[in-house]
N, C-alpha and C positions, 0 to 999 in steps of 0.2 A: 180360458177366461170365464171365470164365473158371473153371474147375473145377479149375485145378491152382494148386494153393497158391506163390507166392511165398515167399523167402526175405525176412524182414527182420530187421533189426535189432531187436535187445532194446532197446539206448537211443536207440529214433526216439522224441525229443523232440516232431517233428512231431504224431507221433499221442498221445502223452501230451497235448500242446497241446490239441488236439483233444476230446480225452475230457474235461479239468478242466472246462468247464461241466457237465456231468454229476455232479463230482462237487463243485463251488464251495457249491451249497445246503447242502451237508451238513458245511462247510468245518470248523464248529465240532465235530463229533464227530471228523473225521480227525484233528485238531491233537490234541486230547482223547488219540485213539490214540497217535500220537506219542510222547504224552508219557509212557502208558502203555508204550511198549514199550521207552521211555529206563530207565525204572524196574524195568522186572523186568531190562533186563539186568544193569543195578547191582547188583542185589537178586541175583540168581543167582551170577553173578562174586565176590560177596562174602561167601558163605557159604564157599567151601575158606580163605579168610583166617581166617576167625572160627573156623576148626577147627583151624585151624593153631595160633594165638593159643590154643586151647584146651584143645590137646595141651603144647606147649610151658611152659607158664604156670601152668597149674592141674592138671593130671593128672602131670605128672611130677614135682612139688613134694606130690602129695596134696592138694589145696586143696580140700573137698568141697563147700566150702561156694559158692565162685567155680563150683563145678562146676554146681552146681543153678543160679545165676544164667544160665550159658552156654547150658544146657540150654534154660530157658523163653526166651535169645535166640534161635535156633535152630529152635524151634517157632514165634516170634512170625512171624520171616524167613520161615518154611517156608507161616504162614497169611497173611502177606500174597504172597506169591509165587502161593501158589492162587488171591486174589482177581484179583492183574493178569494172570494168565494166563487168567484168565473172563472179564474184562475183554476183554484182547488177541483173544480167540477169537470172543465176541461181536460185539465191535462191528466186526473187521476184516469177520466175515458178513453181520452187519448193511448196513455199507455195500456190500460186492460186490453182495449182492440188491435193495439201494432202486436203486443205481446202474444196474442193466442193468436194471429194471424202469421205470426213466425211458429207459434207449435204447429198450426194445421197444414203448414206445408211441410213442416218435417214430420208430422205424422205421416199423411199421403205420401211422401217420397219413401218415408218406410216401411208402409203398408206395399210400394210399386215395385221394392226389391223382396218383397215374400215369396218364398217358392208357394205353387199351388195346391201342394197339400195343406198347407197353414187354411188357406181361405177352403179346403174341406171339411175344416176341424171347427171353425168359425161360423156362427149365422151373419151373414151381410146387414142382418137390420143393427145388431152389435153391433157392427162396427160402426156402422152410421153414427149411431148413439156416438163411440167414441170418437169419433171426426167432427160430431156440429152440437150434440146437444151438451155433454161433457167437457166439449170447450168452450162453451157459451160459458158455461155456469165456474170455467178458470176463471174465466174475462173477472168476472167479480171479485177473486182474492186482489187482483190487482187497480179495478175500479170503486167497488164497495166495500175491500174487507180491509187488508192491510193499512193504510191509507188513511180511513173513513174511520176505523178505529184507533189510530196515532191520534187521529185529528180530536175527537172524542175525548180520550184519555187526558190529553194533552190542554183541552179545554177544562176540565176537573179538577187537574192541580192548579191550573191557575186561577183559578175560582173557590178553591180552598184557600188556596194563599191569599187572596183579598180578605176570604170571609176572616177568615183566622186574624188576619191583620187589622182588619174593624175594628172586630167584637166577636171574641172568643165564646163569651156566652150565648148572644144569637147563632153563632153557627152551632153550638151544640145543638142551642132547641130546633135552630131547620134541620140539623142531619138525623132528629128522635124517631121520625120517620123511615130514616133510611133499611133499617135493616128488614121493613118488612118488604121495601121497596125491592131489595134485592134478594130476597128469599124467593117472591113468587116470581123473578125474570129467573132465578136460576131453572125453578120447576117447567116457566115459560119454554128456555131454552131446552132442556133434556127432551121435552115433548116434543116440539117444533122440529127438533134435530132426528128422533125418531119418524113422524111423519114426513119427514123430507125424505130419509134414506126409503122409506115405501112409494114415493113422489116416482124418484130416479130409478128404483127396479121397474115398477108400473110404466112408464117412460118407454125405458129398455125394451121390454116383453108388448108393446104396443108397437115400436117402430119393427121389430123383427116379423112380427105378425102380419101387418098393414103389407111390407116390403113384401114378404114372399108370397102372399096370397093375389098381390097386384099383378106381381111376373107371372105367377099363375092364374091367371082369372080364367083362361082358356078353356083350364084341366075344372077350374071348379066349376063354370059355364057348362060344358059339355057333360059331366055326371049327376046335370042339377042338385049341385050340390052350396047353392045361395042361403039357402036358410039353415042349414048346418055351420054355413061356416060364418053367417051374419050371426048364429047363438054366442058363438066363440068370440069375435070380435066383440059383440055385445058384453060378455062376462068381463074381457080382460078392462073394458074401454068403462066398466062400473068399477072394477079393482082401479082406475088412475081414478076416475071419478072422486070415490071415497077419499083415497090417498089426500086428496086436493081439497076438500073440504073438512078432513081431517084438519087440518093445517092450519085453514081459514078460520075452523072456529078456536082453536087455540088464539090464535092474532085478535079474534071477538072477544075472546072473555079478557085476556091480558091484559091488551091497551086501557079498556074503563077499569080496570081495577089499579094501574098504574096511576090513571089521571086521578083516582079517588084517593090512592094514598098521598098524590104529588099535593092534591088539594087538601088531605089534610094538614099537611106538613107546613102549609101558605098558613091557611087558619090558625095554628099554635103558633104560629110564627107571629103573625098579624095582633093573636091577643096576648102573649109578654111584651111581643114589642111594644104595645098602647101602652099597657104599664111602664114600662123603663120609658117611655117617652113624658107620659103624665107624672113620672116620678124623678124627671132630668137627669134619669142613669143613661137615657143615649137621646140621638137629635134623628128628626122626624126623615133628613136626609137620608140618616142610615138603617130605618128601618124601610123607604124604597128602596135602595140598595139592597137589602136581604133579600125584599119578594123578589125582587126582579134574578138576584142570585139564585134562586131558589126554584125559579122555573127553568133557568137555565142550566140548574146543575141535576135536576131532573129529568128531562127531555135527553141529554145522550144517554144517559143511561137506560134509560125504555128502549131506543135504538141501537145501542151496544146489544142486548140482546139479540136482536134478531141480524144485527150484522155479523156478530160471531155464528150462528146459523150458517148466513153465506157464506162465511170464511169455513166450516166446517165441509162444508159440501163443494166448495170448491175444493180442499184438499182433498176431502174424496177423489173427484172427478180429477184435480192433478196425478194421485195415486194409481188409479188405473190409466190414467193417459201411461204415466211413466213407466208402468210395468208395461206394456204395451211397446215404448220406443227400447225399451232396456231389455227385451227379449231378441234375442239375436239367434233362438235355436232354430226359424222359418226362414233365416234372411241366406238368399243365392246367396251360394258360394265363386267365386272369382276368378280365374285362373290369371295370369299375366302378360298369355300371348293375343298380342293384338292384329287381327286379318288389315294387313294393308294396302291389298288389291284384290284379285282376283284367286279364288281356290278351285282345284280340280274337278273335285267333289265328289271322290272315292271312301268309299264308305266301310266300316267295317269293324259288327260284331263278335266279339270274344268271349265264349263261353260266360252270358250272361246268366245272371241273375237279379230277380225285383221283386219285391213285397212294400204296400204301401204301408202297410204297418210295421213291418220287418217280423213281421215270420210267417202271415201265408202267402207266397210267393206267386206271382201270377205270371211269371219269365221264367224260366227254367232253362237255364242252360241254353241259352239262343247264342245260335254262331252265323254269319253271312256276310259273305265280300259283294260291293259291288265298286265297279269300276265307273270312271268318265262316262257319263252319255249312256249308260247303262239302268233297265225298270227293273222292280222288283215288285212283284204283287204278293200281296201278303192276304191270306184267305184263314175261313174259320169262324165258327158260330159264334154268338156273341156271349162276350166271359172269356174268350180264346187267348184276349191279351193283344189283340193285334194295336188297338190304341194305343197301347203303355209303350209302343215300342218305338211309336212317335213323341211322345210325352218325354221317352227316356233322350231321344237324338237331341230334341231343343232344351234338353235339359231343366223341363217344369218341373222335373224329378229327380232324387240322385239315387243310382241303384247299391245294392249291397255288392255283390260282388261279378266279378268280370271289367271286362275293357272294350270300350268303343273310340274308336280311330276315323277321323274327318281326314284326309291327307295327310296318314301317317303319325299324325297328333293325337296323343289322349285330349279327348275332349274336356276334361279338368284342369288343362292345361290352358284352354281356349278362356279370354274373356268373355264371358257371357254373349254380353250385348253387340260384341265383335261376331260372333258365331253365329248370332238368328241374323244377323246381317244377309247373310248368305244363306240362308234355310228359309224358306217360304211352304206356310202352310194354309191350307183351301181345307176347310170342315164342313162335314156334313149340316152342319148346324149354321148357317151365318149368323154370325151376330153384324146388324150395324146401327150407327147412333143417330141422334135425332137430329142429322143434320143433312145438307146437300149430299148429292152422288157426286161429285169431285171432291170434298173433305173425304167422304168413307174408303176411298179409293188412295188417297196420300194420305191420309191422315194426317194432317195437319203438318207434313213435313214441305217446308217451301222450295226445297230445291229440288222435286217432281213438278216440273211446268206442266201445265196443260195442256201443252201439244203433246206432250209423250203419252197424257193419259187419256185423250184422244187418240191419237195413233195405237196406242196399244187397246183399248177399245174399238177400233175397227178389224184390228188383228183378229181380235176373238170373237168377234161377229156380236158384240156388247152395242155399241153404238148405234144399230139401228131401231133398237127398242127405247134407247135412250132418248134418241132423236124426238121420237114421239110423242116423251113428257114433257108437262109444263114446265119450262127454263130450262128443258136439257140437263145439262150437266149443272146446275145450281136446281136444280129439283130437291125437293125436302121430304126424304124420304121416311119420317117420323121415326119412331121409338122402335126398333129392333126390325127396320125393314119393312111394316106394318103395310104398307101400302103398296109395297110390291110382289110378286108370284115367287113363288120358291124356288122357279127354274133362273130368272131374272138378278135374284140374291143371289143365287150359286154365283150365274157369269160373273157379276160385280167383284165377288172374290175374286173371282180370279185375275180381273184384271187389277184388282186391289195385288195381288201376289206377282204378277205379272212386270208391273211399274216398280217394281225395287229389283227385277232384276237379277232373279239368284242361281245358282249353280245348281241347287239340290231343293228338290220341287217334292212336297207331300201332298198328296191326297186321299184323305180321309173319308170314304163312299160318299164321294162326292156327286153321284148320279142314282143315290138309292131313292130319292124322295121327291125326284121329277116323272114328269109326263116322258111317251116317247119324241116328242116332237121338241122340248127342252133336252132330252138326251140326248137326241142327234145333234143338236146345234150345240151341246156342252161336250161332247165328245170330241169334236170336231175342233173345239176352242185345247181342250185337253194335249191333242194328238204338235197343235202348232206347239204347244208351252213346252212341252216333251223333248223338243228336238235341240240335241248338244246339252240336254242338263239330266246328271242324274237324279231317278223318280224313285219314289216310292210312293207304292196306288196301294190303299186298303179296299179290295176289292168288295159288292154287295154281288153287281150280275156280273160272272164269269166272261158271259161271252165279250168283255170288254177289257179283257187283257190277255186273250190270247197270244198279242205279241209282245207280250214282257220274257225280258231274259232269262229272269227265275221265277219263279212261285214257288211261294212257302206257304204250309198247309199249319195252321198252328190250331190244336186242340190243348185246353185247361194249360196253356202256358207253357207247351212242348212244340218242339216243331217233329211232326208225322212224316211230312214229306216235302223235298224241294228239288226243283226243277225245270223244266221247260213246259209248256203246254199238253205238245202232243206226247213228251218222256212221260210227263203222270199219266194222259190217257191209258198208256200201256200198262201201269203199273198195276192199274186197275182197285186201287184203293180211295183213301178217303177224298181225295179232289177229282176221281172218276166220278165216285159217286155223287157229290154235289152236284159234278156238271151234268150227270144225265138228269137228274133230280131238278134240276134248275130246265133242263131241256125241255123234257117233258110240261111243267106248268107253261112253259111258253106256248109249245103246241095246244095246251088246253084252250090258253086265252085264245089263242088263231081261230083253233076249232069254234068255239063260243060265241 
């Protein structure tokens, strides 16, 4: 996805094509509009007639009585005009917000089946841009663009066709005007429409900046690194600055140059008319008729302009929305078979291979059975691959070549979302959201009661620390866990991973980045979750898989050695050597 806006077309039919399922449910309120907007142009257009007729006919004869009838027509005009213009305003909003509020959830639900490489290749603040600000500015082809200019347009002809039908001469001399009128809106718009596209890149490159410097505040906090990175924010935050008053002052210099020419065009107008009036080539009714024509065929046109603007930058921002839902080379792939009870959760690699780019390979030929109820520790410096090998089981990945079997099943075979069903995964890393410790724990799935996640929180020795905080289990444990200890976030996963229940249990050095006193009480949680399900543990300290089935020793994406515990001791190679390596600093710290 690129960051710099494309020029397109206002009438790419393609993407209006595109967009109408969006707007096809709601097919009967548009028309509705339509029809609305047929109607007040009529209805608008035809009120300098009726003053005309009113001037002419009854006020210059004295007719007082035709006078009060014209009057309460005029009012009646004036209050049905208010209603289709609430009408017109309403429901063109109406539709802009239901309409992009059906894209943004089919955006989001297609951004929720991208595999994980896609969001490596993507900055988060992008895509933000394309989820809220790039649909805001849809909203408009269907609030202020499409719509707002029918309505426009549609007012002009019918206001030609009065003028024309007049007095063919007065509307020449109001439209002698015109083409200067429309010279500087086109220069207006080419400008406007440039300044916008620097508007939405500046946008872009502000929300990705802002987004990833926030998650990191930490990193930049900790290298004092605040005023480096307030110059940067600074820079890009004067690059939207400019962009924005760029813009502004184009809308400055336009509009008075439009009202100057609209107002010339009244004064030429105003001084033949006095003539053909002083010369009884036309009647005083129909030279108010002209003015009053004459500003009102003025006025959409200065807003045509910059509503084509919106319309221009909304199909931008349609454009990229729809490249976006129209890319399907990131979307999980699917298999057919769906888990309809309970799986064994025998596991097992087949001369694999992975590369996240597809040719430097970070798997090489990895092969391993594990059976029912059976661990497997998987060891190895970091770069070794031992990640990618959980990454490849839940499928955030799809490898190039080899075969992985769940219960005898190619796991391509597996529906996705049927398959993590059953795989539960505990990271070194917890991530949780800005809400209670009972949501973070079910996630929001309602059929985990609270007794189970209780219950399974006392299992894991989670609940007494829980206990402690304010509201328990509805405690608000803010923005990624923020308020709690990192021994504390681990438990929670697990009991998060715990309450769903699975046969085949991951953990990812789940104990590298606690104390010893959170290790013993997470180990301890470990050892219950363990029993009757098969593990696989990406080991940090050794001495805490001892008693797994296998160990696999993986360097740059090979396996070196696998085996049992005390089998590698003997072997006396590269998992000897970690463990004494690992031994030794233990005894340091003791000694220490």
């Amino acid at each position: 996805m690129q960051n710099q806006i494309k020029e397109k077309r206002i009438l790419d039919f393609d993407i209006y094509k595109q967009l109408y399922p969006f707007l096809k449910p709601h097919k009967g309120r548009f028309l509705f509009l339509i029809v609305i907007i047929v109607g007040l142009a009529a209805l608008s257009s035809a009120r300098p007639a009726v003053f005309k007729y009113t001037i002419d006919n009854h006020i210059a004869s004295g007719n007082l009585v035709m006078l009060r009838w014209m009057t309460v027509l005029v009012i009646v005009m004036i209050l049905f005009q208010f209603v289709f213009e609430y009408l017109e305003t309403y429901l063109s909003g109406w539709l802009g917000q239901t309409v992009i509020k059906d894209v943004r959830i089919k955006l989001y639900k297609h951004l929720l089946n991208h595999r994980l490489s896609f969001f490596d290749h993507n900055p988060i603040g992008r895509l933000i841009t394309r989820n809220v600000s790039d649909i805001e500015t849809l909203s408009d082809v269907f609030s202020q663009g499409i719509a707002a200019i029918f309505a426009d347009l549609l007012q002009l002809l019918f206001i030609l066709g009065f003028m024309f039908y007049t007095d063919w001469k007065l509307t020449l001399i109001s439209l002698s005007m015109l083409p200067f009128l429309l010279l500087s809106t086109y220069i207006f718009k080419e400008s406007v429409k440039k300044s916008f596209n620097e508007v939405r890149t500046a946008v872009s490159s502000l929300n990705t900046f802002v987004q990833e410097h926030i998650v990191g505040m930490s990193i930049v906090q900790i290298f004092n690194s605040e005023k480096r990175e307030y110059s940067k924010f600074f820079e890009i935050n004067t690059v939207h600055k400019k962009a924005n008053i760029k813009s502004v002052w184009y809308y400055s210099v336009y509009f008075p140059i439009a009202e100057v020419i609209s107002a010339a065009g009244i004064g030429l107008l105003v001084w033949y008319g006095a003539h053909e009036v002083l010369e009884n080539k036309t009647t005083i009714g129909t030279l108010v008729a002209f003015i009053m024509y004459i500003n009102m065929f003025f006025r959409p046109i200065r807003m045509i302009a910059d509503k084509l603007n919106t319309l221009q930058m909304g199909v931008v921002s349609g454009d990229r929305i729809l490249k976006l839902l129209n890319d399907t080379s990131f979307i999980q792939p699917s298999g057919n078979i769906k888990i309809e009870s309970k799986i064994s959760g025998t596991v097992v690699f087949e001369n694999l291979w992975f590369a996240y780019d597809d040719v430097n390979f970070v798997l090489k030929d990895i092969s391993f059975e594990l059976q029912r109820g059976e661990m497997l520790a998987i060891v190895g410096a970091t770069g070794a691959g031992k990640s990618s090998i959980i990454n490849l089981l839940n499928r955030f990945y799809d490898f190039q070549r080899g075969k992985i079997y769940v219960d005898g099943i190619d796991i391509i075979n597996y529906d996705v979302e049927s398959l993590r069903k059953h795989i539960a995964v505990v990271l070194q890393d917890v991530f949780l959201f800005s809400d209670t410790i009972m949501n973070n724990i079910r996630l929001w799935d309602e059929s985990i009661t609270d007794a189970k996640v209780i219950e399974t929180a006392k299992l894991l020795g989670a609940d007494s620390f829980i206990q402690k905080l304010p509201g328990t289990y509805q405690y608000n444990v803010m923005e990624r866990g923020a308020t709690l200890s990192v021994g504390q976030r681990q438990l929670i996963s697990f009991v998060r991973a715990m309450v769903h229940d699975p046969e085949v249990l991951i953990l990812d050095e789940a104990t590298s980045s606690v104390d010893d006193e959170s290790e013993t009480l997470i180990q301890n949680a470990i050892d219950k979750m363990m029993v009757g399900r098969t593990s696989i543990v990406i080991a940090h300290r050794l001495s805490t898989i001892k008693a797994a089935n296998q160990i696999m020793v993986l360097d740059k994406g090979e396996v070196k050695e696998k085996g049992a515990h005390n089998e590698l001791l003997k072997l006396d190679g590269f998992y000897s050597k970690l463990y004494k390596m690992q031994l030794r600093k233990t005894e340091v710290q003791i000694f220490s």
